[in-house]
N, C-alpha and C positions, 0 to 999 in steps of 0.2 A: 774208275780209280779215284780213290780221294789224296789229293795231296797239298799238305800241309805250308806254311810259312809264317814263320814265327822270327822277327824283327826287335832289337833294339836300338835306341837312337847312340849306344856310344860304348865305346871298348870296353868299360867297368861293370857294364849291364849286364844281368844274366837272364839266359834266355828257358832256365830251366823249367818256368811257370808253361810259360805259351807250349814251352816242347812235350811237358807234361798233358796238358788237356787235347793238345792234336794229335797224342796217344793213344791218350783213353778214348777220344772220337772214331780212331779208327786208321788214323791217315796210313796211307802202302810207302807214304813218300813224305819227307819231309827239307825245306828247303831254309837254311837260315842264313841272317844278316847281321851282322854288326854294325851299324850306318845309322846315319840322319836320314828321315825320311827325303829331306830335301837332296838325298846323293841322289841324280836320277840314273847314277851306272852302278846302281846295288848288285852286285855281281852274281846271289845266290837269286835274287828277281828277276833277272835278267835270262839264268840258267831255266828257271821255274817255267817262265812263259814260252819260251822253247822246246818245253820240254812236253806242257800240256796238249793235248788231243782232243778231240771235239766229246763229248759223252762224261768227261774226266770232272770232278769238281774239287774247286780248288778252296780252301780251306784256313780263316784265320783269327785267333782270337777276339779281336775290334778290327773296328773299320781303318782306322789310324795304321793299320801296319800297312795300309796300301799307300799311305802318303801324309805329308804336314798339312794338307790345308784340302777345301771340300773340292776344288778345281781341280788338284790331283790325284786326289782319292775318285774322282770320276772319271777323270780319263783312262787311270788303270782298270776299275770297272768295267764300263763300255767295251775296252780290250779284249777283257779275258771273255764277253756276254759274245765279241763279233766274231770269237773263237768256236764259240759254241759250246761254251764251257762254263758249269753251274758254280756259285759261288757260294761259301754259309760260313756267317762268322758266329762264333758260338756266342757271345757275348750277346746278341741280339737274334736271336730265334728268329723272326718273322722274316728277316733276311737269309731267305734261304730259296735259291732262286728253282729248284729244282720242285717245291713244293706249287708252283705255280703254273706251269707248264701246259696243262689239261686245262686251264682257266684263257688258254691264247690271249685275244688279245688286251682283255682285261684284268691279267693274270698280269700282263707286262705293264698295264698301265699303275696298277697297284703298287709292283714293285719299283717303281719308279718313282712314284710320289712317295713311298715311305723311304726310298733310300734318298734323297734330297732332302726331307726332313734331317734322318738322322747323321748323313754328312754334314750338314749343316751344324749340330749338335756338339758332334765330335770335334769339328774346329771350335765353338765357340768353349769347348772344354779347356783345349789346349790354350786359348786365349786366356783363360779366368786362371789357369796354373800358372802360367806366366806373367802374368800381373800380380798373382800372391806372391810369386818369386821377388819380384823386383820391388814389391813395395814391403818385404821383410828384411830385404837387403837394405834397403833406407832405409826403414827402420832402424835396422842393428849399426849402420855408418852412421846417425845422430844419436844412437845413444851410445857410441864408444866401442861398441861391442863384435863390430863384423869384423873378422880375421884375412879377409880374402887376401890374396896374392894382387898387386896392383899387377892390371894387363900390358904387356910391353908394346907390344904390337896391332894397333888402333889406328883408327880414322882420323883420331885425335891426337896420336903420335907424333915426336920430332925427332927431328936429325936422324940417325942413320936407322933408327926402330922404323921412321914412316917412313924410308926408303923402302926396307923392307916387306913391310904391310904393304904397301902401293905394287911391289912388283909379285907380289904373291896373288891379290886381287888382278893384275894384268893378265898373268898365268890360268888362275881360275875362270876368266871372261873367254882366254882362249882353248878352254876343257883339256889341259895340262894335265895329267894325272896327279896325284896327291902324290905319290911319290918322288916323281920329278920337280915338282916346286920343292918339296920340304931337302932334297938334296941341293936344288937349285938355288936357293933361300938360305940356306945353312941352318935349319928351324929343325923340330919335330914334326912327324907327322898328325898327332895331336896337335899340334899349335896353328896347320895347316888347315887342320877340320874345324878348328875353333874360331878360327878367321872367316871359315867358307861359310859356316853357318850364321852368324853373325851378319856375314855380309848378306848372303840369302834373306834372313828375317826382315832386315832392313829392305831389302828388294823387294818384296814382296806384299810391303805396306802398301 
């Protein structure tokens, strides 16, 4: 059975591309998220892996919908390989674990070295976006021109804003659901997410 999963990193996102090609691929099943990769309680992922069977392959645009960085893009890997379950993302053909199988144990040692390669890749992708980001945002703050909304709720926050921030991070250290902080906090749950991620990226340096 092939089934699909198709991720973006944030409410505004549409998932219509990914759900489009895990269509035309074939998928019986398809499982979506609206999340940061760094949510590790993505709810339709968490459904997906539960739900796959040994023989089953599972199915996803890039490597990135498994995770933000190559450390957990491989633990979900390994996962779904100790399940017994083939994986192929369409964006890179050669990952396609099912194609290697009759090859034992150099079948396995192949896919192994190209998938470390190209996790590797994919983080340092996600790194060189996020550096354009952040050095066009300085950019456009010295020449006049960035519009953003200043952030309330920061590390660098005072008075009752870094009360806040500090107990929203307290909440999220102890896997508080986003719901409950953002009720708890008096915040949005966007404001919630944007603090978790933030704090995550920083963590993770």
């Amino acid at each position: 059975m092939l089934v699909g999963y198709a991720r973006v990193s944030s409410k505004g996102q549409n998932l219509a591309r990914q759900e489009e090609s895990l269509t035309n691929e074939g998928c019986d099943k398809i499982f979506k998220d609206k999340a940061s990769g760094g949510d590790f309680e993505r709810t339709a992922w968490q459904e997906l892996k539960q739900f796959v069977r040994e023989g089953d392959c599972v199915v996803v645009h890039d490597l990135t919908r498994f995770g933000r960085n190559a450390e957990q893009i491989k633990i979900e890997w390994e996962d779904l390989l100790d399940k017994k379950v083939d994986i192929r993302v369409l964006n890179m053909p050669i990952l396609d674990t099912a194609k290697y199988k009759d090859l034992e144990g150099i079948g396995k040692l192949m896919i192994h070295i190209v998938f470390e390669i190209l996790s590797w890749q994919a983080e340092e992708e996600r790194r060189r976006i996020r550096t354009a980001q952040r050095e066009g945002i300085d950019k456009a703050r010295k020449e006049g021109k960035f519009k953003g909304k200043p952030k309330r709720y920061t590390v660098n926050a005072t008075g009752q804003d870094k009360l806040v921030y500090d107990k929203v991070i307290y909440m999220l250290d102890k896997k508080e659901s986003i719901h409950s902080i953002a009720k708890t906090a008096g915040i949005s749950r966007p404001t919630v997410y944007r603090i978790r991620d933030e704090w995550l990226s920083v963590d993770n340096k």
